[in-house]
C-alpha positions as CSV (number, residue, x, y, z in Angstrom):
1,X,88.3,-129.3,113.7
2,X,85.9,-131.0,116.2
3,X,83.8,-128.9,118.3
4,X,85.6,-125.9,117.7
5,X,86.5,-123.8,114.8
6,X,89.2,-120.9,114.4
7,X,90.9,-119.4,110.9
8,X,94.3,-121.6,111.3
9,X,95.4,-119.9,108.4
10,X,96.3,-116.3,109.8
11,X,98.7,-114.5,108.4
12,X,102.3,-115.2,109.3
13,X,103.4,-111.4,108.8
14,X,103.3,-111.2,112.8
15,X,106.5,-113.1,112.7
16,X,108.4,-110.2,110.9
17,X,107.1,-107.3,113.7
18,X,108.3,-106.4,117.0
19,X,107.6,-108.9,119.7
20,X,104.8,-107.8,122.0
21,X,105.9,-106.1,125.3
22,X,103.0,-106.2,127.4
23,X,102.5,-109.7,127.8
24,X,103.9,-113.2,127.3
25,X,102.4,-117.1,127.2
26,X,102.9,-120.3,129.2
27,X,101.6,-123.1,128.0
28,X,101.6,-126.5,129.8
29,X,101.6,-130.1,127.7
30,X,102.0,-133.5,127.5
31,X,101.3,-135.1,124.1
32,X,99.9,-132.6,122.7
33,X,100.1,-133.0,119.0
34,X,96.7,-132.7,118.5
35,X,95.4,-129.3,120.7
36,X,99.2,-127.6,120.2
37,X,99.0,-126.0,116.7
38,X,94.8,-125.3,117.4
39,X,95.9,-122.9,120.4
40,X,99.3,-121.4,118.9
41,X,97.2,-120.6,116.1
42,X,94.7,-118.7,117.7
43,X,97.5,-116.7,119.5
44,X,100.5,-116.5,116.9
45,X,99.1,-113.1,115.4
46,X,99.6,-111.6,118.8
47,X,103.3,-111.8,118.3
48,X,103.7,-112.9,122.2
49,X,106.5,-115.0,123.0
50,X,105.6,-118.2,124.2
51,X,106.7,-120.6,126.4
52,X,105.8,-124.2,126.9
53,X,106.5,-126.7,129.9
54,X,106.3,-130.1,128.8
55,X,106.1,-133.5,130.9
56,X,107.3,-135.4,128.6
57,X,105.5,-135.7,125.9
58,X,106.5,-139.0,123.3
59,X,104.7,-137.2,120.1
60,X,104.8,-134.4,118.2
61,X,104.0,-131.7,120.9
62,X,108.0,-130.8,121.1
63,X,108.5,-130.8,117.1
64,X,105.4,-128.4,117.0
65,X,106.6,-126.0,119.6
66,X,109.9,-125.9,118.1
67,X,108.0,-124.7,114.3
68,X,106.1,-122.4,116.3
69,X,109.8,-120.6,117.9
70,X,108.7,-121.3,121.6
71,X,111.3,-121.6,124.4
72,X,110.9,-124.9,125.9
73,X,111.5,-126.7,129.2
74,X,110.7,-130.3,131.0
75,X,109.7,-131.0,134.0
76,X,108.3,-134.5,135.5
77,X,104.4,-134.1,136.2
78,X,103.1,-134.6,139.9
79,X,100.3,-132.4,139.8
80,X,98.9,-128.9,138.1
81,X,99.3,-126.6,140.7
82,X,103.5,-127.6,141.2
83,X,103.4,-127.9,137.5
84,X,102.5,-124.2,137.3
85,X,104.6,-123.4,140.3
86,X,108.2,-124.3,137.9
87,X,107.1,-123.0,135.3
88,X,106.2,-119.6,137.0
89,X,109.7,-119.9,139.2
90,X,112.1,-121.2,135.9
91,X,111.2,-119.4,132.7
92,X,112.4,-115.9,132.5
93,X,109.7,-113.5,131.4
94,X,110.3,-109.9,130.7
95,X,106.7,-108.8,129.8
96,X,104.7,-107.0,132.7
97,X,102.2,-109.7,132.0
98,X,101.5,-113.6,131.6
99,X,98.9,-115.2,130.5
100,X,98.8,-119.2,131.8
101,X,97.2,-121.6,129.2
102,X,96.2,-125.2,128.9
103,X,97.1,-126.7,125.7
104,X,93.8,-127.5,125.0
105,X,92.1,-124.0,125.2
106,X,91.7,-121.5,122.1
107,X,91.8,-117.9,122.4
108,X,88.2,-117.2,120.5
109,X,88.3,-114.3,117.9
110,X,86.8,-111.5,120.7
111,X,89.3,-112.4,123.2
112,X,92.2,-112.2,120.6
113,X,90.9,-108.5,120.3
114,X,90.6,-107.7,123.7
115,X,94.2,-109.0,124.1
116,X,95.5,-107.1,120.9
117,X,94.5,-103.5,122.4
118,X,95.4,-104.6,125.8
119,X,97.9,-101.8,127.4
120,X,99.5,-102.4,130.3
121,X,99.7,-98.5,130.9
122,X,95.9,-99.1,130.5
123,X,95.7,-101.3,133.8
124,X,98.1,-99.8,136.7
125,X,96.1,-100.8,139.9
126,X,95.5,-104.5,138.2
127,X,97.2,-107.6,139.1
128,X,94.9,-110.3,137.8
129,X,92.6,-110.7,134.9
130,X,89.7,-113.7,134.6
131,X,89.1,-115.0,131.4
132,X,85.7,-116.3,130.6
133,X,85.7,-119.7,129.4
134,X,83.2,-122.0,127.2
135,X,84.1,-125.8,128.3
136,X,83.1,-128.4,125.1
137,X,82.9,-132.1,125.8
138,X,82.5,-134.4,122.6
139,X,81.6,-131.5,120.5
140,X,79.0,-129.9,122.7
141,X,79.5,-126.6,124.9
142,X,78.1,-126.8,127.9
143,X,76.6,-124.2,128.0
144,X,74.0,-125.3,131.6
145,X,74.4,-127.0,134.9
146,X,76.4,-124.1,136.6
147,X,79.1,-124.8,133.6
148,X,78.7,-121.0,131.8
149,X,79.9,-118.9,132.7
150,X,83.1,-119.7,134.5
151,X,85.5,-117.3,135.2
152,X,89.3,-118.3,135.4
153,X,92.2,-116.2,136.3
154,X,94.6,-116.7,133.6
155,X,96.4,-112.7,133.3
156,X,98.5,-112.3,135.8
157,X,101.8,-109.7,136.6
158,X,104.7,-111.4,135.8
159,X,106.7,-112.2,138.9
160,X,103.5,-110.9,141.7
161,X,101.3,-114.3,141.0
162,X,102.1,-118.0,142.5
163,X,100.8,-120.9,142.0
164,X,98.4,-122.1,145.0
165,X,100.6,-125.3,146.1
166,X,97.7,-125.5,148.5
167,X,95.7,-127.6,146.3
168,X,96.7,-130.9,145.3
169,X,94.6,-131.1,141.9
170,X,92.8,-127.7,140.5
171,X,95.6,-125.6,140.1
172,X,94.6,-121.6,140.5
173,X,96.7,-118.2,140.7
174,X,96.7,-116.0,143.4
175,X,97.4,-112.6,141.8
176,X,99.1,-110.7,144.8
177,X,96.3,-107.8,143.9
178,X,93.0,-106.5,142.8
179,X,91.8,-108.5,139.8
180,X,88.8,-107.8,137.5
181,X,87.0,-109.8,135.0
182,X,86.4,-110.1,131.3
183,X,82.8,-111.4,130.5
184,X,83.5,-111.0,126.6
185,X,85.5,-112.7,124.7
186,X,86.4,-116.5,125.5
187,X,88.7,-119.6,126.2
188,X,87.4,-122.0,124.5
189,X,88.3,-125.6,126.1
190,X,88.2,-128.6,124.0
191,X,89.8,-131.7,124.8
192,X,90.0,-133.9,121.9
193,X,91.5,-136.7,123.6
194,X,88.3,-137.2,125.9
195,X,86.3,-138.3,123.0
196,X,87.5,-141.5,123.9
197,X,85.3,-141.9,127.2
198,X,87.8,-144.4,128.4
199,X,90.9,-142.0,128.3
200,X,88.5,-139.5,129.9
201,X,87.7,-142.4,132.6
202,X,91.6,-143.5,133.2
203,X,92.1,-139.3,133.8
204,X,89.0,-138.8,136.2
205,X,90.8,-141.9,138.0
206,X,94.2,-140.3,138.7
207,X,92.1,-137.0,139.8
208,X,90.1,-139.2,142.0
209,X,93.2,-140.0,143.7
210,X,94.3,-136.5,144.2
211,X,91.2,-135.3,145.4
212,X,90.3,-138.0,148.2
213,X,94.2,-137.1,149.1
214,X,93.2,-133.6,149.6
215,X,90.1,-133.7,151.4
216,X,91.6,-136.5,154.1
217,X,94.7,-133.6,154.5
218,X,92.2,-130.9,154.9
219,X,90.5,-132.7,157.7
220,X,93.4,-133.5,159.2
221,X,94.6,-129.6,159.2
222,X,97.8,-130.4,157.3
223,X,96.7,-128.2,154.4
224,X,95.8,-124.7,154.5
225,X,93.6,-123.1,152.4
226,X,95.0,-119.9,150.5
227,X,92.1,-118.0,149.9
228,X,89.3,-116.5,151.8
229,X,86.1,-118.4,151.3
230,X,83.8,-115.7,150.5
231,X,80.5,-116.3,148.3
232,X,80.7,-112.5,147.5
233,X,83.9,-112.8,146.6
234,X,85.9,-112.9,143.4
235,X,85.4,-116.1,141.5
236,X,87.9,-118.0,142.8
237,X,86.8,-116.7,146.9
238,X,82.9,-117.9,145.6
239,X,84.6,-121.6,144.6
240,X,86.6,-121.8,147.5
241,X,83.3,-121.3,149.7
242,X,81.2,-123.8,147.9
243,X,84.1,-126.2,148.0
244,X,84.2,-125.5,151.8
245,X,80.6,-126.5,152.2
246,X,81.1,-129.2,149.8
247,X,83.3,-131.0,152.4
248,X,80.9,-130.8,155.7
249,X,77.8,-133.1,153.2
250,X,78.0,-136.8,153.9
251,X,80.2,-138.7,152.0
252,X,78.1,-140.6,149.7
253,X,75.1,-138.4,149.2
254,X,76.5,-135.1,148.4
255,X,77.3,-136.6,144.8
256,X,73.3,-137.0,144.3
257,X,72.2,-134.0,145.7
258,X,75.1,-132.3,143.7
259,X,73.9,-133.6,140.7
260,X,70.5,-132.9,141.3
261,X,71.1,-129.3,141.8
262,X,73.0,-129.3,138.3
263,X,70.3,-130.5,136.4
264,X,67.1,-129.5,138.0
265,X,68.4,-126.1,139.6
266,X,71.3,-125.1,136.9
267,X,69.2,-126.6,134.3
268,X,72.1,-129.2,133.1
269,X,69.0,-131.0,131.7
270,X,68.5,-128.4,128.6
271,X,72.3,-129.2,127.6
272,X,70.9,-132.5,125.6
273,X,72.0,-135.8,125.4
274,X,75.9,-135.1,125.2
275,X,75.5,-132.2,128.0
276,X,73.4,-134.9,130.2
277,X,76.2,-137.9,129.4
278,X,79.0,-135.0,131.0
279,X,77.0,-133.5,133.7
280,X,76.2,-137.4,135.1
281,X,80.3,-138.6,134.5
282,X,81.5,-135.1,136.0
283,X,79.0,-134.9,138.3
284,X,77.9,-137.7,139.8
285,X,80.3,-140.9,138.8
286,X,83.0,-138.7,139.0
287,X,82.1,-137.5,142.7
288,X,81.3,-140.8,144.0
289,X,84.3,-142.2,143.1
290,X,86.1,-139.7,145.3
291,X,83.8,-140.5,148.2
292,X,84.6,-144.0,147.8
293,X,88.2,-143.6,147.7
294,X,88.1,-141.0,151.0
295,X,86.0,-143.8,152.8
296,X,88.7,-146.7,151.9
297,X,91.8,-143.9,153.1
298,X,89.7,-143.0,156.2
299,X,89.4,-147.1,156.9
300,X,92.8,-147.6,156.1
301,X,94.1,-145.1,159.0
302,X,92.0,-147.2,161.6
């Protein structure tokens, strides 16, 4: 497997024991022949039941859930975070918890463990859990420019966290209580499909569009913002802060000074050719085009 590597080979005895009743999966996908079996494999052992919102995919991704005995439902795609608001509100989980998955991420080896002795008896004031990820791009974890570590809620209570509908493209749960974090262990994030650099280009396009969206309606007060911005916050309250001062940099030159701070400051420049080739699309040709697109919606209004 590109990038990534996990035993897909585990033994299939966990489909003979008794289902485990502390937690439960969601997965989102959409043509996802190719990340599907990587991630179910890296959870099957767990003996979690699994369910998987799909947006239609015209591939495999359905024939594969159905091998791996998930429950399935559709739902048309409009963005992540009303994505994960249905499937939150329309699949019927009975575990105390849920752990919310993009099709693309593995659970690595040490987070399997940590999940397999997890207790919910073990964690009675808890409500949320962060995961710590390791993002790859084209083989290479980037492991520099403020990319590791990143902390992502992902464990949640069942039927206490929402989906924040209060972003229109990064999609986050708020837990409803105290949450704490897991520095071991990791999700390992691998998109196979942006190999391609022009199906990574035509994606970054559509977000574009979401985000310049978002940033005009936050100006214009006709979208709230959830969370606290706090930068001593959890990790979500510290990203919400630097998003906040994101917004008040002129349009047009936050990208570069953005950039700069990831490679000279966050060291993006040790993370080698590939790392350099991400940090400048994600970065910097990434953020300009959303500057651009705000500029040509704020002309528009006039």
């Amino acid at each position: 497997m590109n990038g990534l590597s996990f035993d897909s080979a585990q033994d299939d005895r966990a489909k003979t024991k008794t289902m485990n009743k502390n937690f439960s999966f969601i997965i989102l996908t959409y043509n996802e022949e190719i990340h599907l079996p990587r991630l179910v494999n890296s959870i099957k052992n767990l003996n979690a039941e699994i369910f998987i919102l799909d947006s239609g995919s015209t591939d495999k991704t359905l024939e594969i859930a159905k091998r791996f005995n998930a429950v399935v439902q559709s739902n048309p795609f409009v963005n992540h975070p009303k994505q994960w608001d249905f499937a939150l509100k329309n699949f019927q989980v009975s575990t105390p918890w849920t752990i919310g998955l993009d099709a693309d991420q593995i659970v690595s080896p040490e987070l399997f463990e940590l999940l397999k002795g997890f207790k919910d008896e073990d964690f009675a004031d808890i409500s949320g859990i962060y995961f710590n990820r390791k993002n790859y791009f084209q083989e290479k974890w980037i492991r520099f420019g403020g990319y590791y570590p990143i902390y992502m809620l992902k464990m949640f209570r069942t039927g206490m966290a929402y989906s924040d509908l209060n972003e229109n493209m990064d999609h986050r749960f708020i837990p409803g209580g105290k949450t704490i974090i897991w520095k071991k262990g990791h999700l390992l994030e691998e998109n196979l499909k942006e190999n391609n650099l022009a199906f990574w280009k035509a994606k970054h396009e559509r977000y574009s569009d979401l985000i310049a969206v978002e940033e005009i309606e936050r100006e214009q007060k006709l979208r709230t913002q959830t969370l606290k911005a706090n930068l001593w916050g959890n990790p979500d309250e510290q990203k919400t802060w630097f998003k906040k001062q994101w917004r008040n940099l002129p349009l047009g030159l936050r990208p570069y000074l953005y950039f700069s701070y990831r490679m000279i400051f966050k060291m993006g420049i040790l993370d080698g050719k590939t790392g350099i080739r991400f940090h400048y699309l994600q970065g910097l040709w990434f953020r300009l085009l959303v500057d651009k697109k705000i500029s040509e919606l704020k002309r528009n209004r006039v």
